[in-house]
C-alpha positions, -999 to 999 in steps of 0.1 A, spaced: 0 0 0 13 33 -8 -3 64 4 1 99 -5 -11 130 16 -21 155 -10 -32 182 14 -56 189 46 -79 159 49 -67 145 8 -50 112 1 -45 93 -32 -38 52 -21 -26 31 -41 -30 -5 -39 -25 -40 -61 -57 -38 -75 -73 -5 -69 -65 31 -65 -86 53 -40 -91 91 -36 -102 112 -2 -117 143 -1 -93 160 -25 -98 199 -28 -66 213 -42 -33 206 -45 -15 180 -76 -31 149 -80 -8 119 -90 -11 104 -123 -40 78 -129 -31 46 -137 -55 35 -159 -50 -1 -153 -66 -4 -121 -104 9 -113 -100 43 -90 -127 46 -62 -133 81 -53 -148 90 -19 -161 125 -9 -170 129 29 -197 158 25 -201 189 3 -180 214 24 -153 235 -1 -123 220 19 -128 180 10 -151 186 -25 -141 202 -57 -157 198 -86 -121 189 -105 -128 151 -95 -152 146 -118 -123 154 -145 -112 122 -137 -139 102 -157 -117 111 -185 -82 99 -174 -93 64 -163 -114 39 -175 -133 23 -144 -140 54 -119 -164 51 -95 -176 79 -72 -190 73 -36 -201 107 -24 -224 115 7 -256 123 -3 -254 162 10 -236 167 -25 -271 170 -49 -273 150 -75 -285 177 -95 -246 193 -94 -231 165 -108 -222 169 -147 -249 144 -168 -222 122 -177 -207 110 -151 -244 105 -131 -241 65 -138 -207 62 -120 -217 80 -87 -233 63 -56 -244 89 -36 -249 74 -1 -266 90 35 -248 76 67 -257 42 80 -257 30 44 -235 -4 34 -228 -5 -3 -207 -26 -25 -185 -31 -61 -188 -72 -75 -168 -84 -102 -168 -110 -122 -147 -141 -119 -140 -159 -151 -120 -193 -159 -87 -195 -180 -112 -198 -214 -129 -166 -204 -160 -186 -189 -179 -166 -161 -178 -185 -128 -193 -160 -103 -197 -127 -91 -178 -116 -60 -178 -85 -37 -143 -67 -48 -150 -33 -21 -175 -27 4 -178 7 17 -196 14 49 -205 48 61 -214 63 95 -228 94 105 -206 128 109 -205 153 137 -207 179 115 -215 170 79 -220 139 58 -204 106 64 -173 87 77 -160 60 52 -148 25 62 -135 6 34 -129 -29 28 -107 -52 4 -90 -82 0 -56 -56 7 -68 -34 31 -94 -24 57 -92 19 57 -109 46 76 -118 81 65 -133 99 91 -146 133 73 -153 155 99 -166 126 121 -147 142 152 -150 154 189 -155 192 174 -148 204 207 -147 243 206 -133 263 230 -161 288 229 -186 265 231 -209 260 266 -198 224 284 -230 216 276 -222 215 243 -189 203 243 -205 169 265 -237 167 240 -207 169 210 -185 141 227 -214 121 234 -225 117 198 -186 110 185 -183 84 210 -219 68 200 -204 65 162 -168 52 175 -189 27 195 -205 20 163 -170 14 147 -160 -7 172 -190 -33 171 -183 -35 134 -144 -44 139 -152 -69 170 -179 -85 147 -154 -88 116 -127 -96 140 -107 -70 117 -91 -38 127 -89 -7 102 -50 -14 86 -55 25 84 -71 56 103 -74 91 87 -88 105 115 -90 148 120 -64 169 143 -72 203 139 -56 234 158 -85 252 155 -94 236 182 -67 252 207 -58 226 238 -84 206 226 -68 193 193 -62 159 205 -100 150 217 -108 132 184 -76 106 174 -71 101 211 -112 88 215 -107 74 182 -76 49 193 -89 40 224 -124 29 210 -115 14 178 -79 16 170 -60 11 140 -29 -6 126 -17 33 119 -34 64 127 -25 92 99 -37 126 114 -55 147 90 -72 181 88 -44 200 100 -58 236 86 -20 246 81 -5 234 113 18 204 110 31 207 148 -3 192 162 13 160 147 43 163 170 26 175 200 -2 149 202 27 119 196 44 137 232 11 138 248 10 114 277 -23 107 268 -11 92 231 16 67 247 -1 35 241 1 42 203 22 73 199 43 47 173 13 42 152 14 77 145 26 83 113 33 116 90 50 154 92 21 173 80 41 179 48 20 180 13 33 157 -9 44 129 20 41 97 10 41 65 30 47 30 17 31 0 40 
């Protein structure tokens, strides 16, 4: 697997038989490889995780398939691309079959290639978790503890409480499937002042992940280095991968 952080809360993976886009709103996007089918996922309609550009992308692959929360109308998608997008409201389980053939071209079956699986944001639209033969990976949108310093306690406690009732939510899903997210792009935002670490630190302790990739920076790659020295983070401060630097790219 080989992932590269395009910017804020973007990432292009890249895996043996599929290629998968997040939330991409500017920056370069890597060259397409048209060999493989490319997934593209788009958390909810805000400016900073959907641009239009994606739909550009129809033309420099073959297979693309778009899996978009169903706050982005259908009505603003361009006419011929309608057939490739799955628009899909949180709660909802959707999935991509192919088709299994013998050594004479025979078809033998159809079998579930990607199952995508999303859950209910915070703020807006959906959280992704995404399934494969390669990989299991988690795109949380804004699915995080938005916990604003010039919000009430009250409001801070009712935010918290619905965060943990979708990580709980998580959680049942990898205990049933006995398989943990191989990946977690999961928000850190310094907007958020002291309170930047809420979200990844609720988000390893209920669910976990085989890496946590922090995300959503708004600009500010020292969250990154501060939450891996919180004594909060020490159980899994070595999952904790990245700089904050556009362009990184991690190979797993």
């Amino acid at each position: 697997m080989k992932i590269r952080f395009i910017g804020h809360s973007g990432f292009y993976v890249e895996l043996e038989e599929m290629n998968l886009l997040f939330d991409y709103y500017r920056g370069e996007l890597p060259e397409i490889d048209r060999s493989k089918p490319l997934f593209v996922f788009v958390s909810h309609a805000h400016p900073d995780h959907f641009q239009r550009e994606i739909f550009s992308l129809a033309e420099k692959a073959d297979n693309v398939v778009y899996f978009l929360s169903d706050d982005i109308r259908r009505s603003a998608l361009p006419l011929q691309i309608q057939e490739s997008v799955r628009l899909l409201a949180p709660e909802t389980e959707t999935e991509i079959c192919r088709l299994v053939q013998d050594e004479m071209g025979r078809e033998l079956r159809q079998e579930v290639f990607l199952t995508v699986n999303t859950y209910r944001s915070t703020d807006e639209g959906v959280a992704f978790l995404i399934d494969c033969d390669e990989a299991r990976i988690y795109h949380a949108g804004d699915l995080n503890d938005w916990h604003w310093e010039e919000n009430t306690e009250a409001e801070n406690n009712v935010q918290r409480t619905l965060y943990l009732e979708e990580l709980r939510e998580l959680r049942a899903e990898v205990e049933r499937s006995g398989r943990l997210p191989d990946i977690a792009f999961v928000p850190v935002d310094s907007r958020l002042g002291e309170n930047y670490w809420r979200g990844a630190d609720a988000y390893m302790r209920e669910v976990g992940a085989r890496y946590l990739i922090p995300m959503h920076l708004y600009g500010d790659k020292t969250v990154i280095r501060k939450l891996r020295e919180r004594s909060e983070a020490r159980d899994y401060r070595d999952q904790i991968l990245g700089t904050g630097e556009e362009g990184e790219v991690f190979s797993l």
